[in-house]
C-alpha positions in Angstrom: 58.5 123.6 -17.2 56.8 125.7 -19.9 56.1 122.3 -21.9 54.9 120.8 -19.1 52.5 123.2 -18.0 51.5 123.1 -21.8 50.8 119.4 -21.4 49.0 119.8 -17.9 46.3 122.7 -19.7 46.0 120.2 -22.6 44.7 117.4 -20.2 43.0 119.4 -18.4 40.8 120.7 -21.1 40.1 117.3 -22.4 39.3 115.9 -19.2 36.6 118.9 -18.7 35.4 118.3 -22.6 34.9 114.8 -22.0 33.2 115.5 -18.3 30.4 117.6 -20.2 29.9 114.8 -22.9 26.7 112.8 -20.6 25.8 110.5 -23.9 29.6 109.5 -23.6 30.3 109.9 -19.4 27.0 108.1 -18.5 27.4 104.7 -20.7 31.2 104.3 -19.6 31.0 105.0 -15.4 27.4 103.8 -15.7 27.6 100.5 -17.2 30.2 98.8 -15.3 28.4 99.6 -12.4 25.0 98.4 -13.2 26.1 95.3 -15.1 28.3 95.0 -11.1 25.6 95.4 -9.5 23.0 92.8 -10.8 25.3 90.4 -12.2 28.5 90.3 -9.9 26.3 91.7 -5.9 22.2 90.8 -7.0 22.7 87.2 -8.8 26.0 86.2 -6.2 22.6 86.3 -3.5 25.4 86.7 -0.8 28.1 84.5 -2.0 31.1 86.2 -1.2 33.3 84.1 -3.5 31.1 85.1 -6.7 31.0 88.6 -6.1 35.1 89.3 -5.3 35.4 87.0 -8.4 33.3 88.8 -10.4 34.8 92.6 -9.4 38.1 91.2 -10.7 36.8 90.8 -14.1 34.6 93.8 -14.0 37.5 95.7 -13.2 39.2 95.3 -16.1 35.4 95.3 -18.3 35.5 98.9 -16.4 38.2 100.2 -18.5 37.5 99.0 -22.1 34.6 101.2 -22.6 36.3 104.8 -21.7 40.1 103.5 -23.6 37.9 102.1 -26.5 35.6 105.0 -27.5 37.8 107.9 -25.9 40.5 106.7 -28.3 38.3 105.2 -30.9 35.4 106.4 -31.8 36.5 110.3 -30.0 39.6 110.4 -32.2 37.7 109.4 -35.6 35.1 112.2 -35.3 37.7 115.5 -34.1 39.8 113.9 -37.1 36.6 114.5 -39.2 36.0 118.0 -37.5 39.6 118.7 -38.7 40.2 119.4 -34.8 43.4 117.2 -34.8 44.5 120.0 -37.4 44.1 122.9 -35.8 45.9 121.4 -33.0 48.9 120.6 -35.0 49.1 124.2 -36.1 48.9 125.4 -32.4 51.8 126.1 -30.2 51.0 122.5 -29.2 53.9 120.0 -28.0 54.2 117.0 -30.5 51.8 114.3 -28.9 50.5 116.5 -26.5 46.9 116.0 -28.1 47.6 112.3 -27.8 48.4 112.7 -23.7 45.5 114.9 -23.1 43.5 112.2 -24.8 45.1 109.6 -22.4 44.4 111.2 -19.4 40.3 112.5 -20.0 40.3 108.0 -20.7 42.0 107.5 -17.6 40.4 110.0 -15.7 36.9 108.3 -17.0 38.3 105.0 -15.9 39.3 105.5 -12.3 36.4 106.8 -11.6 34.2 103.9 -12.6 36.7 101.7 -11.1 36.7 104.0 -7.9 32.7 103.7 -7.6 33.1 99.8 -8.4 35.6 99.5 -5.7 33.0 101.6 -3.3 30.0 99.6 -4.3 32.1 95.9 -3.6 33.4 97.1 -0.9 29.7 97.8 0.9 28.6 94.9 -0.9 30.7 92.3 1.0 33.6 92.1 -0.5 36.2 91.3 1.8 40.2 92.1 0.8 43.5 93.0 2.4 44.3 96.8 1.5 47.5 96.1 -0.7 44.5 93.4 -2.8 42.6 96.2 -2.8 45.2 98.7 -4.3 46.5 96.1 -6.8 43.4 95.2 -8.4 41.6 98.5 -9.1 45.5 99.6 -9.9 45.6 96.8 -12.8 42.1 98.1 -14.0 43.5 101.3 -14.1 46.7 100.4 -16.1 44.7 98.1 -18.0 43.2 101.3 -19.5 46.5 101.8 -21.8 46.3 98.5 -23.6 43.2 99.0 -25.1 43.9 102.9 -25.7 46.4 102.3 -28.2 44.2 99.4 -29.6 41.0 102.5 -29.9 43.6 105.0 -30.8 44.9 102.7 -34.1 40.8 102.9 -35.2 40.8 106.6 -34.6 43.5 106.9 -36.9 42.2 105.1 -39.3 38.2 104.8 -39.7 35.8 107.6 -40.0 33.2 108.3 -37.0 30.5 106.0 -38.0 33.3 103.0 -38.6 35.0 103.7 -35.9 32.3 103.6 -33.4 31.0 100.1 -35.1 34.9 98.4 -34.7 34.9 99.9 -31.3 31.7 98.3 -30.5 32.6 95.3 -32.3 36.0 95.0 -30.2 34.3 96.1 -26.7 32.2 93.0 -27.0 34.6 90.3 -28.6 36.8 91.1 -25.7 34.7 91.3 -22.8 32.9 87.6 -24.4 36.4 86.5 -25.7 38.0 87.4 -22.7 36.2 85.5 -19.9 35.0 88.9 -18.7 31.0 88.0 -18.7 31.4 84.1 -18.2 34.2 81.8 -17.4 36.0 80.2 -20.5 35.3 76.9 -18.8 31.4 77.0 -19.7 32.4 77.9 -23.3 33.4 75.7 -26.4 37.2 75.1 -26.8 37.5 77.6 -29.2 36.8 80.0 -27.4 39.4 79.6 -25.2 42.0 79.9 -28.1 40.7 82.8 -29.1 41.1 84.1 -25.5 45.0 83.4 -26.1 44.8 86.4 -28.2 42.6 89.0 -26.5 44.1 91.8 -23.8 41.3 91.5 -21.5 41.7 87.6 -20.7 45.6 87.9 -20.1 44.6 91.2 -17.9 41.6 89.3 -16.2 44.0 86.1 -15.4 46.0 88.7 -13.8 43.0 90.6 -11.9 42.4 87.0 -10.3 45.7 86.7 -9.2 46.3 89.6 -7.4 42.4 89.3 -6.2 43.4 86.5 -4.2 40.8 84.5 -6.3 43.6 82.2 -8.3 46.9 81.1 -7.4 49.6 83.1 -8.9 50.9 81.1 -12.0 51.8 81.4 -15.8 52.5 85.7 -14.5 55.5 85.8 -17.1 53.3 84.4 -20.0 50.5 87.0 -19.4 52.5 89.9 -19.2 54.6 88.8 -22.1 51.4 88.2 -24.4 49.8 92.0 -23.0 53.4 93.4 -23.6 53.9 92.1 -27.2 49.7 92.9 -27.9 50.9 96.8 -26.2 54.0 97.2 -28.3 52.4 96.0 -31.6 49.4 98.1 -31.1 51.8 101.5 -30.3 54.0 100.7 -33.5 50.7 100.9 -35.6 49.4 103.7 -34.2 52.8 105.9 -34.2 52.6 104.7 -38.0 48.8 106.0 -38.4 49.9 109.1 -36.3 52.8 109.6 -39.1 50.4 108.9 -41.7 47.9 111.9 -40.2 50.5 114.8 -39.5 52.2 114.2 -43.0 
C-alpha cells in the first residue's frame, strides 16, 4: 500500500508539473483540436461521412504529440537537469519516475481526445455509445505505443536532439500513417512505408471500430503494433539500464 501510494504522489506531481507547462499543454490539447476543427468539421461542409472518418484518424494524431514530447523531448532535458538523478537517489520505487511520466502523457491525451470527442459529437457526428467508447479508448491506448517510442529518444538524445527526432517522428507518422490524407492519394511507397509506422496500423484500427471500414486484417495490425510495442520497450529497458548504471 505504501509503494502504491508512493506511485499515486509520483503521478500526481507530474501530472500537475506538466498542467503548469502552457508552451507544452497548449500545442498538444490545442492542436488536434484546431487541425479537427477546420480540416475534419469546416472543409467536410456537412458531410457526415468525412467528418466521423476524419475523428478516427485524428484520434489517434491526438495522442502522438503528448506520448512523443512527454516521453521524448521531457525525458532528454530533466536527464540534462540531472533530475532523473536525484530521483534515483530518492526513496523512489524503481520505475516509479517512468509511471508518473506515463500518466502526466495520458492524462494530456484524454483530455484532447475528450474535447475531440465533445467537439464531433456537436459537430454531427453520429455513433452508437459502445463506437463511441471504443474509438476515443484506442486513442487513449494508442498513447503507449508511441511513449515507449519518445521514451527510447529521451534516453538517448540530449534536449535540442531530442525535440528535433521527436518532431521529425510526429510528422513521418502522422504523413506516413494515413493520418492527414488517405494512402490511396499517395505514391505506392508510401504505402509501404505505412507497413511500418504505429499510427497507420492504429488508424486501420480507429476505422474499424468507427464503423467507417469493415473489420478485416484485425490480427495483422495488432501483431505489427505488438511486435513495434515490444521492440520499442526492450530498447528502452536497455537505455533505462544504460542511465541508472
Amino acid at each position: 500500500m505504501h509503494t502504491l501510494l508512493v506511485y499515486v504522489r509520483e503521478a500526481r506531481a507530474q501530472i500537475v508539473s506538466t498542467w503548469h507547462t502552457p508552451q507544452f499543454l497548449i500545442p498538444s490539447v490545442a492542436l488536434p483540436l484546431l487541425f479537427y476543427g477546420v480540416m475534419g468539421l469546416g472543409l467536410s461542409k456537412g458531410r457526415e461521412e468525412i467528418a466521423h472518418m476524419m475523428l478516427a484518424n485524428y484520434v489517434i494524431f491526438a495522442a502522438i504529440a503528448p506520448a512523443m514530447f512527454g516521453f521524448g523531448a521531457a525525458v532528454a532535458a530533466e536527464r540534462e537537469a540531472k533530475l532523473i538523478e536525484l530521483k534515483q537517489i530518492a526513496p523512489l520505487p524503481a520505475g516509479g519516475y517512468l509511471a508518473g511520466r506515463l500518466a502526466a502523457a495520458l492524462a494530456l491525451v484524454a483530455s484532447a481526445i475528450g474535447l475531440l470527442g465533445v467537439l464531433a459529437y456537436f459537430g454531427g457526428v453520429v455513433m452508437v455509445p459502445w463506437r463511441w467508447a471504443a474509438t476515443l479508448g484506442l486513442g487513449l491506448a494508442s498513447a503507449v505505443p508511441f511513449a515507449l517510442i519518445g521514451l527510447n529518444i529521451g534516453l538517448r538524445l540530449g534536449s535540442q536532439g531530442a525535440t528535433a527526432v521527436a518532431n521529425l517522428l510526429f510528422l513521418g507518422f502522422c504523413l506516413f500513417g494515413g493520418l492527414w490524407m488517405p494512402l490511396s492519394l499517395m505514391p505506392g511507397w508510401v504505402a509501404k512505408i505505412a507497413e511500418v509506422t504505429p499510427s497507420y496500423h492504429l488508424g486501420q484500427l480507429s476505422m474499424m471500430l468507427s464503423g467507417m471500414a469493415p473489420m478485416a486484417d484485425v490480427q495483422r495490425h495488432v501483431s505489427v503494433l505488438a511486435a513495434i510495442s515490444l521492440a520499442a520497450m526492450i530498447g528502452a529497458w536497455a537505455g533505462w539500464r544504460r542511465q541508472t548504471a
